[in-house]
N, C-alpha and C positions, 0 to 999 in steps of 0.2 A: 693637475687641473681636475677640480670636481666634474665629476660623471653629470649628463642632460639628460634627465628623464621628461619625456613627455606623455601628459595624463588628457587619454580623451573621454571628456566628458567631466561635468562639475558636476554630479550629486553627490550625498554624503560618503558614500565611499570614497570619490577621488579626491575630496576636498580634505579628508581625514588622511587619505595616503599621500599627498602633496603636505601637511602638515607635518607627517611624521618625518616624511624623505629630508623635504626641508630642513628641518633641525637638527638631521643628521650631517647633512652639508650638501648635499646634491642640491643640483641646479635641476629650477621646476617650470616647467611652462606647461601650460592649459589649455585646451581648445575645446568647445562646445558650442552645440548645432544652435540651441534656443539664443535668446538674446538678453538673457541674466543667468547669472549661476543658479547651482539649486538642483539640476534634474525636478524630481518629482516634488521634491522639498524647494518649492518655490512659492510664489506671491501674486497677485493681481490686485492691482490698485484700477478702481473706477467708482467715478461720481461721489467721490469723496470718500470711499468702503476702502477696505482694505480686506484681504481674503489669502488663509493662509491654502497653497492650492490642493497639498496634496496631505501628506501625514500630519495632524494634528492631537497628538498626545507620544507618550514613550512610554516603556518601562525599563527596569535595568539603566535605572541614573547612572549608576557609576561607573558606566562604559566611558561614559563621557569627561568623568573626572580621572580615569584613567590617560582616556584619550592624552590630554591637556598636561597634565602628569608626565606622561612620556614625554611631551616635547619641552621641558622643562617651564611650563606654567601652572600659574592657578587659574582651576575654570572660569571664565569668566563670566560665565550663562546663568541667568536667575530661574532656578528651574522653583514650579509650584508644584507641589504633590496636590492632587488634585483629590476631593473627599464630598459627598462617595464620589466613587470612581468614575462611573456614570450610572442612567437611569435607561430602564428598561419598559417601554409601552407594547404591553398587548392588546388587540382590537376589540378583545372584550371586557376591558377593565380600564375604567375612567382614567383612576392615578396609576401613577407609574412603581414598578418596585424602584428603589434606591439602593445599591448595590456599594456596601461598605469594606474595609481592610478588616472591622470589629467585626466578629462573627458574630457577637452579641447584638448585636445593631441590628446586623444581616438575617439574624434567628425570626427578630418583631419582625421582619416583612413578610417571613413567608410561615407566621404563626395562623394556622389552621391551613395549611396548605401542604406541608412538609413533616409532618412527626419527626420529632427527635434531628431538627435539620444542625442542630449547631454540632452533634454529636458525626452522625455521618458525613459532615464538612470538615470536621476536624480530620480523620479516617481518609476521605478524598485527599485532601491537601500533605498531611503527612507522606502517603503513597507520593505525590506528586513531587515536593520538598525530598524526598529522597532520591528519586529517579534523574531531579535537575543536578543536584548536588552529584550523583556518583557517575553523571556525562556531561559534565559542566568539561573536566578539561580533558578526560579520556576522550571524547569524541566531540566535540563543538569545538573548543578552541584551541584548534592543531591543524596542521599541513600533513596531507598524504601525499605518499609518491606511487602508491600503487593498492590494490585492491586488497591484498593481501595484508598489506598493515593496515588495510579498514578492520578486517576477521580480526586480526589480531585485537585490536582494541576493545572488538563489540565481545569478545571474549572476556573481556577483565569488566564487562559490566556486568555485574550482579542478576543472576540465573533469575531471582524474582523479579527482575522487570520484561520478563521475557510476554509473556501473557499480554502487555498493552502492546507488543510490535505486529498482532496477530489481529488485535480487537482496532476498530472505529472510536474514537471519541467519546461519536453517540452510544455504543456499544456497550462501553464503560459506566457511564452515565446510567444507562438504564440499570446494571447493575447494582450503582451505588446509592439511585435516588428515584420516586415514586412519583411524585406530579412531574408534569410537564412543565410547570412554569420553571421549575429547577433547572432538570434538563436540556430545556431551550436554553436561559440566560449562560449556564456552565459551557455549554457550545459552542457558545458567538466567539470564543477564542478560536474555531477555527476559523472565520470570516476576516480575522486580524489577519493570516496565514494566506487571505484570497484564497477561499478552498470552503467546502462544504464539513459539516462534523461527520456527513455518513462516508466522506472520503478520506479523511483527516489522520493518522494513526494515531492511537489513543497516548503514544509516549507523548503528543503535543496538550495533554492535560498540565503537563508542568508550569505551562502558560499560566491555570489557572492558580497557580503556587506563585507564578512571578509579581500576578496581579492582584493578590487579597493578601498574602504573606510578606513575600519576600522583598520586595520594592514599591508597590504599587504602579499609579502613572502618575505622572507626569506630565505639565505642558511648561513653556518657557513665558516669561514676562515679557510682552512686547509683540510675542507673536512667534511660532513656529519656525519664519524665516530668518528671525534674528541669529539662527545656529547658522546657518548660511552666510550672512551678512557678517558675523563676527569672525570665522573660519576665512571668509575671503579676505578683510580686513587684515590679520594675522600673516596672511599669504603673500597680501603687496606689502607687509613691511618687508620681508623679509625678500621683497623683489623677484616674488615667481610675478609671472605675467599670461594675462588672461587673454584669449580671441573667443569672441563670440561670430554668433550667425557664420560659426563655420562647423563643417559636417563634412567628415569623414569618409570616402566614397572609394578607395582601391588604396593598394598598397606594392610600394619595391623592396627586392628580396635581394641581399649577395648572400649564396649560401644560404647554410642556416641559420641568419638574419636578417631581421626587421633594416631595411636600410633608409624607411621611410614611407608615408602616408600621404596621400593624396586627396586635397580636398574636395569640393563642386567645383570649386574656378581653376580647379588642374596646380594648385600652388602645393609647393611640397614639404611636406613639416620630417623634420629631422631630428635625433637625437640618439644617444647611447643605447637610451633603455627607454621601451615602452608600458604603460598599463592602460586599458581598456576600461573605462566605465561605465561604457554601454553595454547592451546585456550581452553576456558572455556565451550564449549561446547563439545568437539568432548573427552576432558578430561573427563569430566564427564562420558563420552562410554566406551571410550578406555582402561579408567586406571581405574574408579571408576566399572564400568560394569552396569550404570544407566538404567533401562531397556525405561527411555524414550530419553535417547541420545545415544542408538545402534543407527549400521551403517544403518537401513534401516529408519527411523526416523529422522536421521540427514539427508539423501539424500532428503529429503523431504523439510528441511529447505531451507531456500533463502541465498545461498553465494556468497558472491563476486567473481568478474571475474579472474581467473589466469594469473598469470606474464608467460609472455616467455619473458626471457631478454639474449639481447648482449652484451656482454663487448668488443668494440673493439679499438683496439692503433692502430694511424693512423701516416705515417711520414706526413707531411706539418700544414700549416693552412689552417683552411675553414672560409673562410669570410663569410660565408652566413647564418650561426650558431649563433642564440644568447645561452643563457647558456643554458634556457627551450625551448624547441621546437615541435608545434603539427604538424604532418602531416596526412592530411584528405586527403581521395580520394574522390567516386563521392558516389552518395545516400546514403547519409547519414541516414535515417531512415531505407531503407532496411539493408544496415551493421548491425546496431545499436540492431538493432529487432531479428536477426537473428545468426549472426554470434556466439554468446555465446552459443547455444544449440547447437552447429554443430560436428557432428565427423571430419569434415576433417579443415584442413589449411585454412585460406583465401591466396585467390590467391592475391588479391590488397588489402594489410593491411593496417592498421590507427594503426601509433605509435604513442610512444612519443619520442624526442630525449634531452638527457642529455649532454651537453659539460661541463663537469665542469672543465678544467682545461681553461676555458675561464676567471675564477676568481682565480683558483687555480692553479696555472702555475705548481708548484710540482709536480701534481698526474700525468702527463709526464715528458718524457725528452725535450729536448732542441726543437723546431720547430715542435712538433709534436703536437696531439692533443688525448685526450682520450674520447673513447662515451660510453654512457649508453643507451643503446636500446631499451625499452619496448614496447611489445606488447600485449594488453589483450586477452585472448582467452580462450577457452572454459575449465571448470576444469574437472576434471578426469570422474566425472559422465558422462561427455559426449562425452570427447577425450581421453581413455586411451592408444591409443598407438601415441606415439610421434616420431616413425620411421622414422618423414618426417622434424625434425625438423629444418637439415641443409637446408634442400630444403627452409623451409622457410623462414631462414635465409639469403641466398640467395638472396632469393625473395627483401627482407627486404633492404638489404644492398644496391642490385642494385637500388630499385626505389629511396633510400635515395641519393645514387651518382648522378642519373639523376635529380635530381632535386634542388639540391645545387652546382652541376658543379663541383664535384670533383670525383676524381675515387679513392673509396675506397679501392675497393677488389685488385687495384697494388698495391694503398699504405698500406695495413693495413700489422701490424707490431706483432700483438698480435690479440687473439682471444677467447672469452670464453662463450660458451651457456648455460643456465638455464630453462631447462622445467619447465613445472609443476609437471612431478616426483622429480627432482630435488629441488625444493622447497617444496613440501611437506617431500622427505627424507631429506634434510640439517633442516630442522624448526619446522618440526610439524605442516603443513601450511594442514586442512583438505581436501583434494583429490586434494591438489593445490590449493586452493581458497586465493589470496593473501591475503585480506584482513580480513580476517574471513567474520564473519554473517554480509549478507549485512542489511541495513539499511530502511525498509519496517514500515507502522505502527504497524504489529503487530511482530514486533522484532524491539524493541526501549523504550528505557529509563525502564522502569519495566518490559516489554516486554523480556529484554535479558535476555539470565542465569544471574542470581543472582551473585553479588562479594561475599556474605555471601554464603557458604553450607550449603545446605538446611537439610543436616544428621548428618552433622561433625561440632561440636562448636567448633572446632579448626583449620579448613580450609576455606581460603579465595583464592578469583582471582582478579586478573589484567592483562590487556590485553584488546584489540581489539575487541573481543564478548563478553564482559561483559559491564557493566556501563562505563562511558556512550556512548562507540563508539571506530570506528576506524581514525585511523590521530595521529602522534607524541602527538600533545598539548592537544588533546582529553585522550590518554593516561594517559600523566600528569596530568591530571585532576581526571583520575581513580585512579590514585596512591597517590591521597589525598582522595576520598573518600572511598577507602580500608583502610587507615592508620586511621581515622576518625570512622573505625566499629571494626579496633582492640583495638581504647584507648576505644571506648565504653564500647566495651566489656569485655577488660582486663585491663585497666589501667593504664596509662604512666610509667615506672618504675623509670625514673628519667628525666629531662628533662636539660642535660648538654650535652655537644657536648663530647664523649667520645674519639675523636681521639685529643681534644685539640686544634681544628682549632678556629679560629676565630671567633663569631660570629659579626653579622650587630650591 
């Protein structure tokens, strides 16, 4: 009889490790607290809008054609490379830079701003294009079992990458490029990371090798959540079975195992084998009662910066919008430095802005446009009362009108806010920290909770704070080496596609 794994939690990790289990022959069942699949990769539909909720582009396509691959398909995801990548607004510069893959493109933007910029981009990128390449599978994509085989591996990385483990981002940056406007835009890779560039270690410049060289980004046709919708899709043929609005709250132990999970209504989920998709740390507190991931412990840890997001339906077009969109204001490092530990609002925010019915005409109606509004800002440790949120809303929306020439707040048609209470209760998202565990050296690669349990030979994680990271294709990557420590460890049960789909 095939082995029962049960996976809590549907975001891209678990729905990628319940794909791969599945195909292997395990038997998959699902529970998750929200009341659609998705985790943070999820949707809101209102007033006719459609809103992708949380990650809205990728890079590293072929995680996902991997993915698919493994479980003997062809992907079926219409992904768009996305060109330019996005655009970049400074508060003192009307148009925006456009930020291309063509250096040559990339050169005209920041012609008189940048001497020699295609020459020391080359230089940047190179350095960058080598460091991904020579820890692509020495340390990203592998399983540790102990601290000692981290050493060992950081060992066989190449001595000259040593100098970015020491330097900032920003650090780096200021060594390899002279305006600011450079600097800033090459940065905002840490902000993908939920994380500032002056906290960031400079090895996460590779980022910027992922994004202008190596793959670029990416979004999907139809919308973000159709990676979720397809993935689920895939799961009920092959008869894994989903429960929603159910949340995970204590758990029974024989020995050392997992003998089962208990939800809010005391009902009790059973199976062979367990994996965790919710965050692998603050789980470990919350649900297991680890006494070294209680709450006072984890507040200790380095987390990523919290979503305050907009969802707004606007009637017109805005010309001024590409699909990705940064808006910066003025001092950049005082923001940068500061505004994350703060109790109160910023008054002049640095968002990002999402048009994606710029590709996806659907997720509006007819002349209209739909946004995605993000804003990073301090998580609960530091801002727990969010009373002021419309005000900064507000704030938000007006400087966005002033500065793309459109007047939102007459036209907007629809409207929908997301604290960081609100993210943390819709997700499990720890005190609001979107991203989970930020990405420091000493939380990274062996460094993170473990995807093995460390007490339970029958519980496993995926997810964001676990091996090896946060990011969609990062994800992806975890959800093969969690699959990779359950055949280890228990053994393929058969290796036929059980729903009878095709293989490649």
């Amino acid at each position: 009889m095939a082995k029962k794994v049960l996976i809590i939690g549907t975001g891209l990790g678990g729905l990628a490790t319940a794909l791969r289990l599945s195909s292997r022959g395990f038997e998959v069942e699902m529970v998750e607290k929200h009341h659609q699949a998705g985790g943070r990769l999820n949707q809101i539909k209102q007033d006719g809008f459609t809103f992708d909720t949380g990650p809205s582009f990728f890079s590293m396509s072929y995680e996902f054609d991997e993915l698919f691959e493994d479980c003997g398909l062809n992907n079926p995801l219409q992904m768009n490379e996305l060109d330019p990548v996005y655009s970049v607004y400074f508060s003192d510069r009307k148009e925006p830079f456009l930020i291309y893959k063509d250096l040559k493109k990339l050169a005209k933007e920041f012609e008189g701003i940048e001497d020699n910029f295609e020459e020391k981009a080359k230089a940047y990128l190179k350095q960058a294009g080598e460091l991904f390449h020579d820890t692509e599978y020495v340390i990203v994509k592998r399983n540790y079992d102990s601290i000692l085989q981290y050493i060992t591996s950081l060992i066989k990385v190449p001595l000259k990458h040593t100098p970015l483990l020491v330097r900032s981002i920003w650090q780096e940056l200021n060594r390899r490029f002279d305006s600011q406007e450079v600097k800033v835009i090459f940065s905002l890779v840490a902000f993908f990371l939920g994380d500032t560039p002056f906290q960031t270690p400079a090895v996460y410049s590779l980022l910027n090798y992922t994004e202008l060289q190596h793959d670029g980004y990416y979004n999907i046709q139809g919308g973000m959540y159709k990676i979720t919708e397809t993935i689920v899709a895939l799961l009920k043929e092959r008869g894994v079975k989903f429960h929603y609005d159910t949340e995970i709250k204590s758990f029974e132990k024989t020995n050392d195992k997992i003998s089962g999970f208990i939800d809010q209504n005391d009902k009790k989920w059973t199976a062979d084998l367990y994996v965790s998709n919710s965050d692998a740390a603050s789980f470990r507190g919350l649900v297991l009662n680890r006494k070294k991931f209680q709450e006072k412990k984890l507040d200790k840890m380095h987390w990523t910066l919290a979503p305050f997001t907009i969802y707004l339906g606007v009637q017109g077009k805005i010309d001024k919008l590409h699909h990705h969109n940064y808006f910066l204001g003025e001092n950049f490092e005082a923001y940068a430095s500061d505004i994350f530990k703060t109790s109160v609002s910023p008054k002049k925010p640095y968002y990002y802005v999402n048009a994606s019915s710029q590709s996806n005409p659907n997720a509006a109606p007819e002349n209209c446009e739909n946004l995605f509004i993000l804003c990073p800002v301090p998580d609960l440790r530091f801002k727990p009362d969010w009373s002021d949120r419309e005000e900064l809303a507000d704030n938000i929306i007006k400087d966005l009108s002033e500065r793309v020439e459109f007047d939102l707040k007459a036209n907007t048609l629809t409207r929908k806010i997301l604290d960081p209470i609100d993210w943390m209760e819709k997700f499990n998202l720890y005190k609001g920290s979107g991203l989970g565990l930020a990405h420091g050296l000493n939380q990274v690669a062996a460094l993170r909770p473990k995807n093995k349990d460390e007490e339970f030979k029958n519980l496993y994680y995926v997810g964001a704070s676990t091996t090896p990271g946060t990011g969609l294709p990062i994800v992806v990557i975890g959800s093969k080496l969690v699959t990779e420590r359950i055949e280890n460890d228990h053994g393929i049960p058969h290796k036929t596609v059980r729903s009878g789909l095709q293989r490649v």
